[in-house]
KOLFIZA-214746 format. One record per residue: residue number from 1; residue in three letters; x, y, z of N, C-alpha, C in turn. Coordinates in Angstrom, 3 decimals. Example, Ala and Ser with C-alpha at 12.3 -4.5 7.8 and 13.67 -1.06 7.14 Angstrom:
2
1 / ALA / 13.190 / -5.690 / 7.800 / 12.300 / -4.500 / 7.800 / 13.200 / -3.300 / 7.800
2 / SER / 12.850 / -2.250 / 7.080 / 13.670 / -1.060 / 7.140 / 12.900 / 0.030 / 7.870
END
This chain:
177
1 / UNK / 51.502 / -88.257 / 28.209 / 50.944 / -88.963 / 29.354 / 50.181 / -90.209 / 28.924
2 / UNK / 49.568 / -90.339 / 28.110 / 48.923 / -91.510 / 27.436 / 49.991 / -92.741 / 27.192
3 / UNK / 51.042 / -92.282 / 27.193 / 52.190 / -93.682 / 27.109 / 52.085 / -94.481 / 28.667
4 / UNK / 51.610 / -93.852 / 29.556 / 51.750 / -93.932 / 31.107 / 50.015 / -94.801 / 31.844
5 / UNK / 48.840 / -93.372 / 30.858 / 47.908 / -93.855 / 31.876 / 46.951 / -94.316 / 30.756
6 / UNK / 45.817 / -94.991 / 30.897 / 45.054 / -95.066 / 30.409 / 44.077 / -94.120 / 29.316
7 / UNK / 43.339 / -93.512 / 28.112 / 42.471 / -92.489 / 27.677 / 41.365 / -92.108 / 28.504
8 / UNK / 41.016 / -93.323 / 29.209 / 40.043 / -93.270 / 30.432 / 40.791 / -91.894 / 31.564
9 / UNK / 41.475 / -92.639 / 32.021 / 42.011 / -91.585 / 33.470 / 42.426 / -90.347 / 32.630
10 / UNK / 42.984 / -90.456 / 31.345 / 43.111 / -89.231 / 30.774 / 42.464 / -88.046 / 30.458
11 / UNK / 41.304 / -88.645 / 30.343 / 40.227 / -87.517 / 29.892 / 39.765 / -87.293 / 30.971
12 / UNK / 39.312 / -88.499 / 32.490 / 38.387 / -87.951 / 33.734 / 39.901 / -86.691 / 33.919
13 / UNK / 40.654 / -86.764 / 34.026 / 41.779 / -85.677 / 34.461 / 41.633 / -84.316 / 33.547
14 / UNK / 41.496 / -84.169 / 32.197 / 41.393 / -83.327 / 31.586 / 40.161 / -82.844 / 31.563
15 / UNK / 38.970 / -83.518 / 32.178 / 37.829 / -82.668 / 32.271 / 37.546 / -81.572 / 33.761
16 / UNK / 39.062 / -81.516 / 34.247 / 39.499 / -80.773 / 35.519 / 39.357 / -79.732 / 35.247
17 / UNK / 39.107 / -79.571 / 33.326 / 39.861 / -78.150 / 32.688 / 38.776 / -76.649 / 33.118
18 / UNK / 37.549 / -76.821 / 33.166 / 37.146 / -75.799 / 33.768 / 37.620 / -75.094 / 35.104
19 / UNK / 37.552 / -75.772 / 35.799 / 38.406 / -75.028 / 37.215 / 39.635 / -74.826 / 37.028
20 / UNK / 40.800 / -75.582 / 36.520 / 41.817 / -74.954 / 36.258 / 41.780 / -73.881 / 35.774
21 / UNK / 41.220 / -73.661 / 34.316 / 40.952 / -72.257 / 33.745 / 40.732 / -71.210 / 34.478
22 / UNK / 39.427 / -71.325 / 34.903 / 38.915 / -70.381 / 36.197 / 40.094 / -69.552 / 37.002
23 / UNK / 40.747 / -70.559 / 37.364 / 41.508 / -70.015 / 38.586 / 42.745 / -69.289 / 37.358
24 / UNK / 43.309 / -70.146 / 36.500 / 44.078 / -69.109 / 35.485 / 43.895 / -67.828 / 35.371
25 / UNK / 42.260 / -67.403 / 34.966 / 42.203 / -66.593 / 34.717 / 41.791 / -65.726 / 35.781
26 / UNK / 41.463 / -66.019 / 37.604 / 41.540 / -64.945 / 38.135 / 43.076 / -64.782 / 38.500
27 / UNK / 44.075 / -65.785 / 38.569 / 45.258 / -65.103 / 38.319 / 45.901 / -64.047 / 37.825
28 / UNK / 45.493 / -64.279 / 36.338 / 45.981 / -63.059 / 35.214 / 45.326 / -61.996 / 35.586
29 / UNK / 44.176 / -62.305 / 36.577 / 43.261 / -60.766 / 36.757 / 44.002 / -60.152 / 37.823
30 / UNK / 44.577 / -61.052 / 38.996 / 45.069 / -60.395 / 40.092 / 46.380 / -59.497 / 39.565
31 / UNK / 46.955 / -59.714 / 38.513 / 48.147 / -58.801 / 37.894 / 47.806 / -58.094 / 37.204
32 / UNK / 46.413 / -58.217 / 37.185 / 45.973 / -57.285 / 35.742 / 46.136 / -56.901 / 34.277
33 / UNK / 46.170 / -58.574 / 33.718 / 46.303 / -59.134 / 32.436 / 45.015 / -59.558 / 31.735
34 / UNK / 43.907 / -59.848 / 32.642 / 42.489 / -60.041 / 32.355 / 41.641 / -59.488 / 33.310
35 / UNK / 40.502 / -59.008 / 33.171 / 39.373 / -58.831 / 33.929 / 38.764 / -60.001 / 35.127
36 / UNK / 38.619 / -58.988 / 35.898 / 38.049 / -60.868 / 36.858 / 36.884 / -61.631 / 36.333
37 / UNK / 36.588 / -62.348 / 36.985 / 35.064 / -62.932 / 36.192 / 34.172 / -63.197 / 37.847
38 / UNK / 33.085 / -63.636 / 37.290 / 32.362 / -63.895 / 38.601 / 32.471 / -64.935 / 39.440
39 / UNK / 32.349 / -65.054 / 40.486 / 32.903 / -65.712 / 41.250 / 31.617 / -66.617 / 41.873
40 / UNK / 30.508 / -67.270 / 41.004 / 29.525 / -67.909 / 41.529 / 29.607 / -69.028 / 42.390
41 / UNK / 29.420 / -69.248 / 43.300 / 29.451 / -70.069 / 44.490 / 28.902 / -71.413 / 43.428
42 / UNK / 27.648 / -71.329 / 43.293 / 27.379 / -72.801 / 42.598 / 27.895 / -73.430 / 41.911
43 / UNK / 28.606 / -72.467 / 40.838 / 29.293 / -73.102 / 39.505 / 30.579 / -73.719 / 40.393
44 / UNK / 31.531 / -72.755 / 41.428 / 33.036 / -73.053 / 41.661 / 32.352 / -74.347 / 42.497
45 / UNK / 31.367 / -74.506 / 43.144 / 31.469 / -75.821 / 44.475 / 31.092 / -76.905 / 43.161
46 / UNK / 30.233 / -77.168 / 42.260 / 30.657 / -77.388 / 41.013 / 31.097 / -78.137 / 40.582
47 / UNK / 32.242 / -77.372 / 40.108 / 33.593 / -77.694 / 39.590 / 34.443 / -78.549 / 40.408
48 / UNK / 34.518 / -78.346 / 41.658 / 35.487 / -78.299 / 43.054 / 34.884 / -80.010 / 42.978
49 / UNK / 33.951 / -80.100 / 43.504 / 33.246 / -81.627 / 43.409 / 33.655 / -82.655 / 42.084
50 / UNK / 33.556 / -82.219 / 41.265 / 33.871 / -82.518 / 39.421 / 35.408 / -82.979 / 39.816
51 / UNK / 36.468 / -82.011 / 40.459 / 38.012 / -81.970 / 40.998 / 37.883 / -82.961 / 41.435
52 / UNK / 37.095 / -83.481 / 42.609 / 37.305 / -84.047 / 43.694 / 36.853 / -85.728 / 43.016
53 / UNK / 36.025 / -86.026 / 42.218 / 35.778 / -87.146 / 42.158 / 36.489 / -87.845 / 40.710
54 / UNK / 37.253 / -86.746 / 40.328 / 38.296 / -87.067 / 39.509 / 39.321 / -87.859 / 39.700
55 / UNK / 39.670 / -86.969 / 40.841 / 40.354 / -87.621 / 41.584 / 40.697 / -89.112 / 42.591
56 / UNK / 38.875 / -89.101 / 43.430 / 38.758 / -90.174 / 43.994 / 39.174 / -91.348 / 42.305
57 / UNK / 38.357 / -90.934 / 41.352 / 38.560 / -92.334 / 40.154 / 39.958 / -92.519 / 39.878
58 / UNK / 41.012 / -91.364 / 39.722 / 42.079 / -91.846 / 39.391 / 42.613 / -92.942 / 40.360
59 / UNK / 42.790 / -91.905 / 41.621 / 43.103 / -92.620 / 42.924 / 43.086 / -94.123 / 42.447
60 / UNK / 41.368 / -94.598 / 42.778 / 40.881 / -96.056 / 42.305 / 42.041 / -96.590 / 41.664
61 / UNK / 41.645 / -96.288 / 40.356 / 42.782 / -97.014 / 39.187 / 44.046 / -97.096 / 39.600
62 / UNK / 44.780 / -96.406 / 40.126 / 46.334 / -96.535 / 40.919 / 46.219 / -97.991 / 41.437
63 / UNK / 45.504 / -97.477 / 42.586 / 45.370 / -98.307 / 43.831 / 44.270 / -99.682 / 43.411
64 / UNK / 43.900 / -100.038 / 42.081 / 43.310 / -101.498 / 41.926 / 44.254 / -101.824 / 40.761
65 / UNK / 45.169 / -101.101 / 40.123 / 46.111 / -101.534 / 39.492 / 47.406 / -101.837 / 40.321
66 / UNK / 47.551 / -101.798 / 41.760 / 48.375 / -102.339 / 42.461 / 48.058 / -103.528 / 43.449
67 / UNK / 46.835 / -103.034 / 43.309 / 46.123 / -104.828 / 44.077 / 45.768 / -105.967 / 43.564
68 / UNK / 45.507 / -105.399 / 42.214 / 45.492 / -106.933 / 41.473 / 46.978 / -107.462 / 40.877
69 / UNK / 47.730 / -107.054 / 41.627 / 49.358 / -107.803 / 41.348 / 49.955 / -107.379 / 40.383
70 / UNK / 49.911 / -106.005 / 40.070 / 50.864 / -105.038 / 38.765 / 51.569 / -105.346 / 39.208
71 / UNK / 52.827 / -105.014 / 38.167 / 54.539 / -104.687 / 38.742 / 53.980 / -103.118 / 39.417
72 / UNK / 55.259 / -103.129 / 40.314 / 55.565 / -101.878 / 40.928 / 55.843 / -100.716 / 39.831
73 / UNK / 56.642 / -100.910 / 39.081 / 57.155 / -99.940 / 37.892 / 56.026 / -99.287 / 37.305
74 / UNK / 54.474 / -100.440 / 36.828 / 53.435 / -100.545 / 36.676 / 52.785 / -98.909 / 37.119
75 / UNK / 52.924 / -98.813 / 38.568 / 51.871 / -98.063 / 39.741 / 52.769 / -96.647 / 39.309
76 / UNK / 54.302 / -97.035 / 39.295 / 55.042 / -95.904 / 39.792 / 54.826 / -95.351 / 37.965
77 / UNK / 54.911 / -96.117 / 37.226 / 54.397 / -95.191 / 35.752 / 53.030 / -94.788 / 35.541
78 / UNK / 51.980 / -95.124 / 36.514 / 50.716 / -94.541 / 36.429 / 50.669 / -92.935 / 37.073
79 / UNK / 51.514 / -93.365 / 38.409 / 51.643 / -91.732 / 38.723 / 52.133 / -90.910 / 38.204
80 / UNK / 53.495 / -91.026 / 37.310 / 54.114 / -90.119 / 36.402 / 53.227 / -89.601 / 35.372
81 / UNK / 52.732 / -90.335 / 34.782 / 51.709 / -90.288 / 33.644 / 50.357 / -89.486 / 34.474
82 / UNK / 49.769 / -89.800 / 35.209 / 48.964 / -88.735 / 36.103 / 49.574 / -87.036 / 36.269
83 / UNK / 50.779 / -87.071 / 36.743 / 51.392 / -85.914 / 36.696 / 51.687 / -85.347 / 36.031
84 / UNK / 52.196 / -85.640 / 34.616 / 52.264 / -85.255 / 33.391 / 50.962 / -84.627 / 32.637
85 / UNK / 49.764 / -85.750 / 32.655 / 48.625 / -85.063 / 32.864 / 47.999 / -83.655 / 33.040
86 / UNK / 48.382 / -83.886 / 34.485 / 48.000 / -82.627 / 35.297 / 48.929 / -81.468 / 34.929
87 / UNK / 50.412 / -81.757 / 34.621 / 50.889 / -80.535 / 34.275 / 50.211 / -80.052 / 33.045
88 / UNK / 49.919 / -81.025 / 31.950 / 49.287 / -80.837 / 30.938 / 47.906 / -79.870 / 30.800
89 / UNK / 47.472 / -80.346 / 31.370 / 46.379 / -79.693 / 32.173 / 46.725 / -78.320 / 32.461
90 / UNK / 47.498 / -77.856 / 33.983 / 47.530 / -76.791 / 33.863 / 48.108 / -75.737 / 32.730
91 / UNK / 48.753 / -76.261 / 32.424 / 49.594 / -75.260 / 30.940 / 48.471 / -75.026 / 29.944
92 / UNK / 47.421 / -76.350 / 29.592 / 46.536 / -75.850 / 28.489 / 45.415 / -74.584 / 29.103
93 / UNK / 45.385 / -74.851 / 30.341 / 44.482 / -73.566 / 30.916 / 44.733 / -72.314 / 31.170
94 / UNK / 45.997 / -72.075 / 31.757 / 47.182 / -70.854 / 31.184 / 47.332 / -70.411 / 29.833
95 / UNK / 47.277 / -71.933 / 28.533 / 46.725 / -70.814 / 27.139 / 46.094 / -70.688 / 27.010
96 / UNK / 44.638 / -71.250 / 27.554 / 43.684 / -70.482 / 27.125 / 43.345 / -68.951 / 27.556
97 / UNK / 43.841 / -69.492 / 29.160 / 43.637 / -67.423 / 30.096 / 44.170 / -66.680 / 28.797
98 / UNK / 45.616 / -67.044 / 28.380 / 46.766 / -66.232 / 27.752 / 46.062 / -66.056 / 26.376
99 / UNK / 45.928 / -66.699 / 25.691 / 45.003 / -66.807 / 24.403 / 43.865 / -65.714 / 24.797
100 / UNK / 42.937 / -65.872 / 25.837 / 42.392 / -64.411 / 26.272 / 42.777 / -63.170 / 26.254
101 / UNK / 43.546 / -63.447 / 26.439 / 44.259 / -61.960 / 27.109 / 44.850 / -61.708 / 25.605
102 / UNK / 45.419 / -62.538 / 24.667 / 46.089 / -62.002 / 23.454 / 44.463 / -61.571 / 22.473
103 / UNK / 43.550 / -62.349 / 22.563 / 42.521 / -62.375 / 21.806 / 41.886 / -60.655 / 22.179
104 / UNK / 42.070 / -60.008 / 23.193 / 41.743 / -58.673 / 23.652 / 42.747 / -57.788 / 23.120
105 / UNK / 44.064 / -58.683 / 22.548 / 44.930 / -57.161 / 21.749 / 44.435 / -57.252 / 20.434
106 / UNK / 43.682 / -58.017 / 20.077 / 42.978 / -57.950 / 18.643 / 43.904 / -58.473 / 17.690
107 / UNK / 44.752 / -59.377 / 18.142 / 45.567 / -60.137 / 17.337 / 44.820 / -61.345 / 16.551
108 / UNK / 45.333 / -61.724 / 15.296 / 44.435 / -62.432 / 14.500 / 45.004 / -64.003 / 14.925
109 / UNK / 44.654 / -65.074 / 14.530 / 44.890 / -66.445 / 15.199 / 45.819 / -66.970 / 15.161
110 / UNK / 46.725 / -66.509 / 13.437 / 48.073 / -66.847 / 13.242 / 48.455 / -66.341 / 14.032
111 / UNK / 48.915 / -65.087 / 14.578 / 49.201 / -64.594 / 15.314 / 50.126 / -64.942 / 16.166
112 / UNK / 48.445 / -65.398 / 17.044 / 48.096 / -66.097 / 18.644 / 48.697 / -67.033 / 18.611
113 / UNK / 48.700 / -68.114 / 17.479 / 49.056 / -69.397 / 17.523 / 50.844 / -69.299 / 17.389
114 / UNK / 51.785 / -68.593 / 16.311 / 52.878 / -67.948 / 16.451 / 53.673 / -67.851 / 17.495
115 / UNK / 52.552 / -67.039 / 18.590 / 53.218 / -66.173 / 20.402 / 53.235 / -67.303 / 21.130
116 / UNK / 52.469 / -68.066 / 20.954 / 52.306 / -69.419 / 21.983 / 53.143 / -70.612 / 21.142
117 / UNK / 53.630 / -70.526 / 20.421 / 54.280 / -72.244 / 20.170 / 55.677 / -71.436 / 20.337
118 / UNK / 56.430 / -70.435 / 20.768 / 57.533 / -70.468 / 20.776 / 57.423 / -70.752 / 22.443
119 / UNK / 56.841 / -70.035 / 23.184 / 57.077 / -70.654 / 24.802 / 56.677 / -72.079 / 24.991
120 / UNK / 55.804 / -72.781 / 24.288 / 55.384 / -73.747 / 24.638 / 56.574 / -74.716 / 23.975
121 / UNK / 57.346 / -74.437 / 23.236 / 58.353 / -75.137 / 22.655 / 59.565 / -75.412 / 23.658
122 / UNK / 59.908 / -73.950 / 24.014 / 60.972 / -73.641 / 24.969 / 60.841 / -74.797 / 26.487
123 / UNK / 59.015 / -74.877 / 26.492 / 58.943 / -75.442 / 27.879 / 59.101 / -76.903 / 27.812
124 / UNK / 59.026 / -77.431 / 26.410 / 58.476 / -78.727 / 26.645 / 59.791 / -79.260 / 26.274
125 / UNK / 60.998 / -78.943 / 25.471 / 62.128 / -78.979 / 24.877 / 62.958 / -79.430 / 26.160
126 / UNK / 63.522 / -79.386 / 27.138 / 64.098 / -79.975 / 27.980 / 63.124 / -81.637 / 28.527
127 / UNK / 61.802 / -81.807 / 29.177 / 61.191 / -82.589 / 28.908 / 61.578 / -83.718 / 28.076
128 / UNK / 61.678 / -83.180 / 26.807 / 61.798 / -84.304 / 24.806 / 63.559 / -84.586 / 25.208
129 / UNK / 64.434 / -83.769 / 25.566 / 65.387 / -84.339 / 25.964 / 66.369 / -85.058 / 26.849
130 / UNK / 65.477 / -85.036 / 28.310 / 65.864 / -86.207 / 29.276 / 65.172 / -86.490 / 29.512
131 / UNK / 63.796 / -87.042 / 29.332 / 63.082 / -87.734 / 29.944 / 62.748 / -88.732 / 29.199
132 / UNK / 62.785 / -90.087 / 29.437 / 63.414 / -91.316 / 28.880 / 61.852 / -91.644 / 29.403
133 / UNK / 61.068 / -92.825 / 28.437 / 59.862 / -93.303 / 28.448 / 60.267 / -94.990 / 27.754
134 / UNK / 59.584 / -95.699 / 28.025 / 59.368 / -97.264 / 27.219 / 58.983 / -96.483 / 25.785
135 / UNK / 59.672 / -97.486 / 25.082 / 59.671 / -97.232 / 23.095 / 58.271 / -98.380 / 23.243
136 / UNK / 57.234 / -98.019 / 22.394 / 55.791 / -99.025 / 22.527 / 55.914 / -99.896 / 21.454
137 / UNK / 55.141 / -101.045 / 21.313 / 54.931 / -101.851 / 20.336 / 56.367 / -102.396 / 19.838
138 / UNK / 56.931 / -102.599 / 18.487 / 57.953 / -103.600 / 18.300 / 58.898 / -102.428 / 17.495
139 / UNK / 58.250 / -101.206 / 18.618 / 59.668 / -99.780 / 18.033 / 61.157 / -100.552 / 18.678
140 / UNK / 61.172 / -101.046 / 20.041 / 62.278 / -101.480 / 20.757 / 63.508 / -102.246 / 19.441
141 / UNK / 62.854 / -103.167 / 18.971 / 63.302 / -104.489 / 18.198 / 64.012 / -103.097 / 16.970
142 / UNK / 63.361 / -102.314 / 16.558 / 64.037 / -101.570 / 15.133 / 65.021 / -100.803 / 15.866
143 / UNK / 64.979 / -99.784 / 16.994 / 66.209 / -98.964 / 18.051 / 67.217 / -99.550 / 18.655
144 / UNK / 66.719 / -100.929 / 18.849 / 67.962 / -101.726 / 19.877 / 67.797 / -100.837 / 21.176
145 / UNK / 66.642 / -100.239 / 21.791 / 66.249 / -99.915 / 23.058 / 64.951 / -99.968 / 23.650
146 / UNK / 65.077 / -99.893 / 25.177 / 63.180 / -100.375 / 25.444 / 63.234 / -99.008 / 26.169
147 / UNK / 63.898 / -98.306 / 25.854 / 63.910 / -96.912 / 26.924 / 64.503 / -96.031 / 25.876
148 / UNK / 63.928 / -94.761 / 25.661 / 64.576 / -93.516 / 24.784 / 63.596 / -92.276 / 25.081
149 / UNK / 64.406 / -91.038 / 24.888 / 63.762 / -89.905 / 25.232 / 62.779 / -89.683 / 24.000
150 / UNK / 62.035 / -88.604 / 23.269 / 61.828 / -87.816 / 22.285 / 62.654 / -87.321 / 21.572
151 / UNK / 63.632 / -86.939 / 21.884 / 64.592 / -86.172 / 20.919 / 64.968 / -87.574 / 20.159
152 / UNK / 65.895 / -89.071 / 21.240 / 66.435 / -89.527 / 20.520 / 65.109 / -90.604 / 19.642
153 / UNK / 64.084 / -90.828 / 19.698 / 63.638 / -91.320 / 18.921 / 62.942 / -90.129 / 17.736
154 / UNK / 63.162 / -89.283 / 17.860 / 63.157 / -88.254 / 16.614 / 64.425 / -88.404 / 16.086
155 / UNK / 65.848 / -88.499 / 16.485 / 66.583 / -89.007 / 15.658 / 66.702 / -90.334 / 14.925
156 / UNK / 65.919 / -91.449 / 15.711 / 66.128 / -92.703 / 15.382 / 65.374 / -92.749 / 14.009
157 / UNK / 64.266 / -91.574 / 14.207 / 62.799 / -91.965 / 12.685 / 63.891 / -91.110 / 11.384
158 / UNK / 64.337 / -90.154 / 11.994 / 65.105 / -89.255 / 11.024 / 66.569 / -90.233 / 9.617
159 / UNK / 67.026 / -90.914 / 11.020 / 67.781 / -92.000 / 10.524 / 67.494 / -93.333 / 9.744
160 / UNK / 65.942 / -93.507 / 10.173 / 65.712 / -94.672 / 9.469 / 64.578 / -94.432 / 7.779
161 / UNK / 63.724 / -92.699 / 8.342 / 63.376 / -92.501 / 6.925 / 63.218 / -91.029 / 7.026
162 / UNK / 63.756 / -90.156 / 6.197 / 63.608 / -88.791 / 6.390 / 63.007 / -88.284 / 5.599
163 / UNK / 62.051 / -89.053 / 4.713 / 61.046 / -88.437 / 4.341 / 59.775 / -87.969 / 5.123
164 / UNK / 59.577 / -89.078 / 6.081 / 58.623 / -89.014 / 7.753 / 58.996 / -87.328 / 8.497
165 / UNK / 60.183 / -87.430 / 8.690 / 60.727 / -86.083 / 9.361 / 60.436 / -84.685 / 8.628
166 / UNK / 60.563 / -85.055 / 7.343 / 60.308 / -83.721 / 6.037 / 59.009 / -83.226 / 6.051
167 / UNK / 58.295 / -84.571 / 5.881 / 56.526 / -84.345 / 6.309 / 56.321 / -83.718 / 7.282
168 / UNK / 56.722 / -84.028 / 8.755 / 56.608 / -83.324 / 10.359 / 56.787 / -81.526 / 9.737
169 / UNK / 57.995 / -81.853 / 9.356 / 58.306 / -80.306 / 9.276 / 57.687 / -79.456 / 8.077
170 / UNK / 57.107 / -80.344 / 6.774 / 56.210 / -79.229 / 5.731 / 54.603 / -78.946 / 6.905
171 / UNK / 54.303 / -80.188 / 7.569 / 53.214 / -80.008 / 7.765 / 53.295 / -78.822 / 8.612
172 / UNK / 54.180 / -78.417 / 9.450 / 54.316 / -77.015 / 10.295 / 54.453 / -75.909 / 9.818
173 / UNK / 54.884 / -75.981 / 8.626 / 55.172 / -74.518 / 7.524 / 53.341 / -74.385 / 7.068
174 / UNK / 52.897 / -75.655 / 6.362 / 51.219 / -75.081 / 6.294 / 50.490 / -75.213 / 7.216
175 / UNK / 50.922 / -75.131 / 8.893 / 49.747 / -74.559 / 9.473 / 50.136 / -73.078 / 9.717
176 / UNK / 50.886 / -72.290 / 8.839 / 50.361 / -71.001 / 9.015 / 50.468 / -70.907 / 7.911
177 / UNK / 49.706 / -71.553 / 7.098 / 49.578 / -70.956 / 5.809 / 47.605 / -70.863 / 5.410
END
């Protein structure tokens, strides 16, 4: 999402993450995967407010990045990048509920970390392969494209130095080491 929106709108969006959580985890409680938690009026109106003026700021930024004469493409890649965000968002609050709920089978971190990068792989893996983004900076000029998914600019780095790619992949063997 950072290819899309600003670190600014990025983070007022990711500091949504308490209430998302929250509600994650009375989810997992309503199936009975976690315990409920308390349900304090002060903290949730809170949070809910925290939601709400997150929002009004993103809003802003949309809507004064279309009045001061952006391109259209401009507005319509701020919202994607907002949404992306937010999906972002909710999924990291779902691992954490889930990370809860594994952290109560007394599983150790490798573990945890193990159970969660194979779904989170599975989910994001269609994503890396059609969804086509602007290549940044003077990547375009080395690809011969101003548009490529993830996958194919993981092939393009693979092709142009595969020692870069070797690194990606030792560095994943020692984080469970």
């Amino acid at each position: 999402s950072l290819g899309y929106i600003s670190i600014a709108v990025n983070l007022i969006i990711r500091s949504c993450l308490p209430l998302s959580t929250f509600l994650s985890q009375q989810g997992l409680a309503l199936v009975g995967l976690y315990p409920f938690k308390p349900c304090r009026i002060k903290e949730i109106s809170l949070m809910v407010i925290g939601v709400i003026c997150a929002g009004v700021f993103t809003m802003a930024r949309i809507l004064g990045e279309q009045s001061k004469g952006g391109k259209e493409s401009s507005s319509a890649s701020m919202i994607l990048g907002v949404f992306m965000c937010i999906a972002s968002l909710l999924c990291g609050s779902l691992n954490l509920a889930l990370a809860g709920v594994l952290g109560e089978t007394k599983l150790n971190v490798y573990d945890t970390v193990a159970y969660m990068a194979i779904p989170a792989t599975l989910f994001l893996l269609p994503i890396a392969m059609i969804l086509e983004k602007p290549v940044p900076g003077q990547w375009p000029k080395v690809f011969g494209k101003d548009k490529m998914t993830d996958y194919e600019i993981l092939v393009g780095v693979w092709s142009l130095n595969k020692t870069t790619i070797n690194w990606l992949i030792l560095s994943g063997v020692f984080s469970f080491m």
